[in-house]
N, C-alpha and C positions, 0 to 999 in steps of 0.2 A: 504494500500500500504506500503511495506516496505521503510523503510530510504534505502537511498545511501550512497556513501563514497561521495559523492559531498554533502549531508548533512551537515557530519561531518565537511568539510571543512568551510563550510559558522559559522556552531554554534563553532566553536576554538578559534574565534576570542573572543567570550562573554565570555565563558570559564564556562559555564553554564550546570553542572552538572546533575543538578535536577529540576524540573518543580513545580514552584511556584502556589500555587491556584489563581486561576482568581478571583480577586474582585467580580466581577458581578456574579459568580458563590455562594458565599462564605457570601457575606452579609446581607442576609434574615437570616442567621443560625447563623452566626459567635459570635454574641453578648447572645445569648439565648445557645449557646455550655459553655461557661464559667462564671467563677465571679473572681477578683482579689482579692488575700488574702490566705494563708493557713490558715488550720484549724490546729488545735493540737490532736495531738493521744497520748493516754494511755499506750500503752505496743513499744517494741522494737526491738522484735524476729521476724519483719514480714520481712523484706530481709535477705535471706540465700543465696545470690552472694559470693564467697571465695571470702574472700581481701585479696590484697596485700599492704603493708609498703612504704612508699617512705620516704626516710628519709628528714630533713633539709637539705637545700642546694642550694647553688649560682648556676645558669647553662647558658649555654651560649642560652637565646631564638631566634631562626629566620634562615631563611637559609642560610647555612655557603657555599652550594655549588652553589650557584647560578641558581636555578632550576626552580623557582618559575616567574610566569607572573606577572609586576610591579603592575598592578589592584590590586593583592591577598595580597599587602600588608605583604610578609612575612621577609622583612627588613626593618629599619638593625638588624643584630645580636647584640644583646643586652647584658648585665647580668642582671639573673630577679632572686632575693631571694624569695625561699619557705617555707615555717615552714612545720613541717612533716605531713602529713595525709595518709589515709586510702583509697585507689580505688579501685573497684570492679575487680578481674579476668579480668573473662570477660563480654561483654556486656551482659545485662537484656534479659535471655531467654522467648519464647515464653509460659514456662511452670512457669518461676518464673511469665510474664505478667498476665500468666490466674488465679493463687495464688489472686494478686491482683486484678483483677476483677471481681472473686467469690468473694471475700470479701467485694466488695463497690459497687457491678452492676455499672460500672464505661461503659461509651461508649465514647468511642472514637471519635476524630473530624471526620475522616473517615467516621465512622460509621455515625454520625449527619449528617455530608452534601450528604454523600450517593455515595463517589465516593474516589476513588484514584489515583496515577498515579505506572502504572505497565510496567514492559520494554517488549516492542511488544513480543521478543522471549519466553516471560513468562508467557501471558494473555491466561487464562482459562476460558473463560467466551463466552456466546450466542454473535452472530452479535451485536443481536441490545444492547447489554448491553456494548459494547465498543463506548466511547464519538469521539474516532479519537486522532489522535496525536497531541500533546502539541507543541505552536507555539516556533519555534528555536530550540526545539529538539524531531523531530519526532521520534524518538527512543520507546520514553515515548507514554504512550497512556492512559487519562485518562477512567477509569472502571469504572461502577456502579457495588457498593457492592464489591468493592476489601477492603480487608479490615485486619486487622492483622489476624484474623480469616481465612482469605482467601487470601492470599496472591496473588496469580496468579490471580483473581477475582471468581465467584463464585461458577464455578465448579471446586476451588480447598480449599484445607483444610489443617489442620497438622500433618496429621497420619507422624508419623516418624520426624517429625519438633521439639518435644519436643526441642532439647538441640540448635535449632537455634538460631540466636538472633531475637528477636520481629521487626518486622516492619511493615512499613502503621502507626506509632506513630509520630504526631507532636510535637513539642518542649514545648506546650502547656499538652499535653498529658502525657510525663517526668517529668513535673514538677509536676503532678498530682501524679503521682508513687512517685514521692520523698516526698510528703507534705505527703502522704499514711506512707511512712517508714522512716521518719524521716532523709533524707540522701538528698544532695544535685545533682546537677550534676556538675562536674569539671568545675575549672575557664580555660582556654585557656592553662593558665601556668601550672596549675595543670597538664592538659591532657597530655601536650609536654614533660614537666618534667617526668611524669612517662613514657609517650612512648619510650622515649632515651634510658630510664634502666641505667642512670647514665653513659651514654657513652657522651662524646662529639661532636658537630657536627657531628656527623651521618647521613647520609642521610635515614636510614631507622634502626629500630629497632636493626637488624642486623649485619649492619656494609654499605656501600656503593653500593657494589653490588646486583642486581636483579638476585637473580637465579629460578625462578618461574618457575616449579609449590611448589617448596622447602619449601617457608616462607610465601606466600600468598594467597590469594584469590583475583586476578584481573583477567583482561579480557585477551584471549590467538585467535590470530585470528586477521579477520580481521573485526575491531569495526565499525556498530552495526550490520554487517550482517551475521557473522560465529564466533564462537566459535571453536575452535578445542577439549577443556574440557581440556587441559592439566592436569589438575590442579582434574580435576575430578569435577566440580561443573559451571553449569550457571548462579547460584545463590547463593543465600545463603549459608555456609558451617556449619556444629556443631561449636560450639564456640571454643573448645579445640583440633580445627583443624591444622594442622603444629606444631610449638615450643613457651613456652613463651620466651616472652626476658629474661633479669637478674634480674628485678625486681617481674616476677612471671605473667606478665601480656601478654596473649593471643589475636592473631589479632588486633594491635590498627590502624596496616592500610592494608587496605585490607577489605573481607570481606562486612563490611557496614561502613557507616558514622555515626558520633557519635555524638547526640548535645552538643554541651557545654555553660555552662551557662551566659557568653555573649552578647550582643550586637554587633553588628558587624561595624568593621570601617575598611575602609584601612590603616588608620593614627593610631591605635592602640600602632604601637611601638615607633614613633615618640612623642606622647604625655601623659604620663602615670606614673605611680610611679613604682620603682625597684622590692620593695617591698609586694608580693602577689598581683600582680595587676587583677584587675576585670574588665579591660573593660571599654568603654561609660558608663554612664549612662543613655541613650536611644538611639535609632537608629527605623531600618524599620525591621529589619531581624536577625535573631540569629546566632553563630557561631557554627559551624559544623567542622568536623575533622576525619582524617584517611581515607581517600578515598573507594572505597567501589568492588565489583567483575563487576561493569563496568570500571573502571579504564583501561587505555592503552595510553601507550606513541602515540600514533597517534589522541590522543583528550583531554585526561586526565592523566596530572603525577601526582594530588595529593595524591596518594597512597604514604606522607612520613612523615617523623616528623613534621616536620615545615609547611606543606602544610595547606593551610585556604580555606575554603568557606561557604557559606550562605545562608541562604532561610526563608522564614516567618516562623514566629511561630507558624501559623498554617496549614502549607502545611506538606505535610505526601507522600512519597512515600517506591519503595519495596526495596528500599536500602539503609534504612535509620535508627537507633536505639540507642541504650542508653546504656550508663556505670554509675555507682552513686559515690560518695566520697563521707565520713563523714563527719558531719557538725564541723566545730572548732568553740570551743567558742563565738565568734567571727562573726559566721556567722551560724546564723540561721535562715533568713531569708533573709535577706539582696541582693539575688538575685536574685529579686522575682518571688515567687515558685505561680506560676496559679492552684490554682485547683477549680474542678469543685462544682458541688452544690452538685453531687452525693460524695463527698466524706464526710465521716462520721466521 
């Protein structure tokens, strides 16, 4: 049965983007899916993502426009010091993922527990191989055998997907990529700082206004029952789709959600140091960013700088994927990087 727009109204309140894995689902596998720890690799050449430079610099972190739901914790606006590092373009394509996974026969949580969550309008897959819709946002319906491979579920595949960004990857999953290429995933600040492109308060990459289908990848319609495609895309777009910002960096909102490396708190800006801040030190769920091509002011605005949200580290759905930053000195493991046994 499809959602309703009475759906949406009852799930606004939670503000709940994306559909966490059920426990009861996930716990026979979950533990036998991973080990804690990276390993060390020999060579350096194995991510070929164009980077982009973000220089050193003070910025103003949190929403200056007052946009954001008090839960999402995206005030107050802060000063938060960066020291310079190195971000990928754009998010880890489907063809740099499969790079990496000929490489290590690496499989995915997805792939381990046998299911994902795929948004109704996009599931390819037999009757009986759709679970039903995910409780609070039947939008989502989890698949068996959706999977990055398969994005829509299993009768769909990625002829033509090469330059997309990879999803169906959990946060567990990234961190596996990055122990693989010796590259981290962005701290929160990292991520903000370079999405801004060195602008101040901004509400989006570009400057305040939404002119879509122009700068992004969000939803055009009426959410989650129509699409119009303005935009040309129900899903996922190529990476180097629209404009980068000024810093060189393509779709950081819009498009998919990005994990970053994180713990997730509402009280993050309230209690934390200026200074390259990282976060908790433990929590329930990781922090995630840039909003993703379901995004729509009638359910979801965090398609912006400052916008936060969250999900387990090992839930995985089809709008959801990864960007890397170089590791500093400083930080080479220290945010720790989950990888699996199958990496080598």
């Amino acid at each position: 049965m499809a959602p309703s727009l009475d759906d949406v109204d009852r799930a606004h309140e939670d503000g709940c983007c994306a559909p966490s894995r059920e426990p009861e689902l996930t716990r026979e596998t979950s533990d036998a899916a991973q080990v804690t720890g990276s390993r060390p690799v020999e060579v350096t050449d194995r991510h070929t993502v164009e980077q982009c430079s973000v220089p050193a610099q003070v910025f103003a972190m949190g929403d200056a426009q007052r946009d954001g739901k008090p839960g999402d914790g995206e005030r107050p606006v802060h000063d938060v010091a960066v020291e310079a590092f190195s971000i990928d373009a754009t998010p880890v394509t489907n063809a740099h993922f499969q790079r990496f996974v000929e490489a290590t026969r690496f499989v995915t949580e997805a792939e381990s527990f046998g299911f994902s969550a795929v948004f109704h309008l996009a599931v390819a897959a037999p009757a009986e191989a759709v679970m039903g819709p995910a409780a609070g946002t039947p939008w989502w319906f989890g698949v068996h055998n959706a999977d990055w491979r398969h994005p829509g579920g299993p009768e769909s595949g990625l002829d033509g997907l090469d330059d997309h960004p990879v999803v169906h990857v959990s946060w567990n999953d990234a961190q596996a990529y990055c122990a693989w290429a010796q590259r981290g995933l962005p701290t929160e600040a990292q991520w903000e700082c370079a999405s801004r492109g060195g602008h101040a308060g901004q509400r989006y990459p570009w400057g305040d206004q939404l002119e879509s289908p122009r700068h992004c990848n969000i939803w055009q319609g009426r959410f989650p029952v129509e699409n119009t495609l303005d935009d040309g895309y129900l899903t996922t777009a190529p990476v180097r789709t629209f404009q980068p910002n000024d810093y060189g960096l393509w779709q950081t909102v819009g498009n998919v959600w990005e994990w970053c490396a994180g713990w997730w708190s509402p009280f993050s800006y309230t209690a934390g140091p200026s200074q390259d801040p990282t976060g908790p030190d433990r929590g329930e769920q990781r922090v995630m960013r840039g909003g993703s091509y379901l995004c729509h002011d009638s359910y979801c605005n965090r398609y912006r700088n400052a916008a936060r949200s969250s999900n387990t580290p090992d839930s995985s759905m089809g709008n959801a994927g990864f960007r890397t930053v170089a590791l500093s000195l400083g930080r080479s493991d220290d945010l720790g990087h989950t990888a699996h046994d199958q990496i080598a």
